[in-house]
N, C-alpha and C positions, 0 to 999 in steps of 0.2 A: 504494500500500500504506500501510495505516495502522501507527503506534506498533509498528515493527518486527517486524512481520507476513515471515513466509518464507516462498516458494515451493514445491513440493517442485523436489529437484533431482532431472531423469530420469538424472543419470548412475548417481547414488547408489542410486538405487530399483532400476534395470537391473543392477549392478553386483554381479558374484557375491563372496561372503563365506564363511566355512565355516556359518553359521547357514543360511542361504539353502540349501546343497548338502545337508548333513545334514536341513534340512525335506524337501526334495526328492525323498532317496531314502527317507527314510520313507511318504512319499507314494504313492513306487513298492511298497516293502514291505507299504504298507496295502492298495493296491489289488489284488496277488497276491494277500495274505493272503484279499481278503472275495471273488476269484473262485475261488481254491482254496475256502473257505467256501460258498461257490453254487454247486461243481459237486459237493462232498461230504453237501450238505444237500438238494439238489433232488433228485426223482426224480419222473420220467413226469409228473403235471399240474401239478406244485407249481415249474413252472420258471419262474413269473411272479415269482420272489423277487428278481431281480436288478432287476426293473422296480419293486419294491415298497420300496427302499433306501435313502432320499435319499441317505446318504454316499457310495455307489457310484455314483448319476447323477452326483453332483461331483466325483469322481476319474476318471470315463471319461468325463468330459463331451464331446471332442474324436473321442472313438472311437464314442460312440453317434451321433454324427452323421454322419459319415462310414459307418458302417455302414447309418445308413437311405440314404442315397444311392446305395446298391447298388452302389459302384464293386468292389468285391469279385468282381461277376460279370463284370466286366471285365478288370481282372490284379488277379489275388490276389496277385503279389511285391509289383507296384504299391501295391496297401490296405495290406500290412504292415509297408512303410516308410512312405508316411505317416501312418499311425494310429502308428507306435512314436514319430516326427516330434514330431508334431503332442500328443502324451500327455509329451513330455518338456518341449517349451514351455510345454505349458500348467501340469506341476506346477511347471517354476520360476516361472511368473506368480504362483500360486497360493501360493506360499515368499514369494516377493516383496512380494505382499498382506500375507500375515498377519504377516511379518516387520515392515513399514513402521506398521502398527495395532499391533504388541503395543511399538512405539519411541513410536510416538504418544499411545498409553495410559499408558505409562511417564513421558511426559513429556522425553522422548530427543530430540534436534531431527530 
């Protein structure tokens, strides 16, 4: 490492905070909010809106994939805990991300 160059630390980056928690359930609030939004705004052909969303592919990114795997038709408890799983990891990654860039940007170590 050059002229005091740092690493990141994974403990720090992994490491929940109240900023990290409060992104997080935002995240979850946003992402109700735009599927409550796309089952009150779609109707009969116009249901392609949720596929047409970027902010929504990024917030259910975990669950649209899991849903095209069809595991769904195999146990439905099974898909619903790991999609709830797997949506709860992924927004705290996603906390974690934009948490660590908006310290980065700031100039924060």
């Amino acid at each position: 490492m050059k002229g005091g160059e740092k690493t990141m630390n994974w403990k720090d980056f992994f490491r929940p905070n109240i900023t990290k928690v409060i992104f997080s359930l935002f995240l979850l609030l946003l992402s109700f909010f735009l599927s409550g939004l796309n089952f009150f705004t779609t109707t009969g052909d116009n249901s392609s809106y949720i596929f047409e969303n970027p902010l929504y592919w990024l917030l259910l990114l975990p669950f649209l994939i899991i849903l095209k795997s069809n595991m769904y038709l195999l146990s439905p408890k099974l898909f619903g805990v790991i999609s709830l799983i797997s949506l709860f990891i992924y927004w705290y990654l996603l906390s974690c991300v934009v948490v660590w860039l908006f310290n980065k940007i700031r100039g924060k170590k």
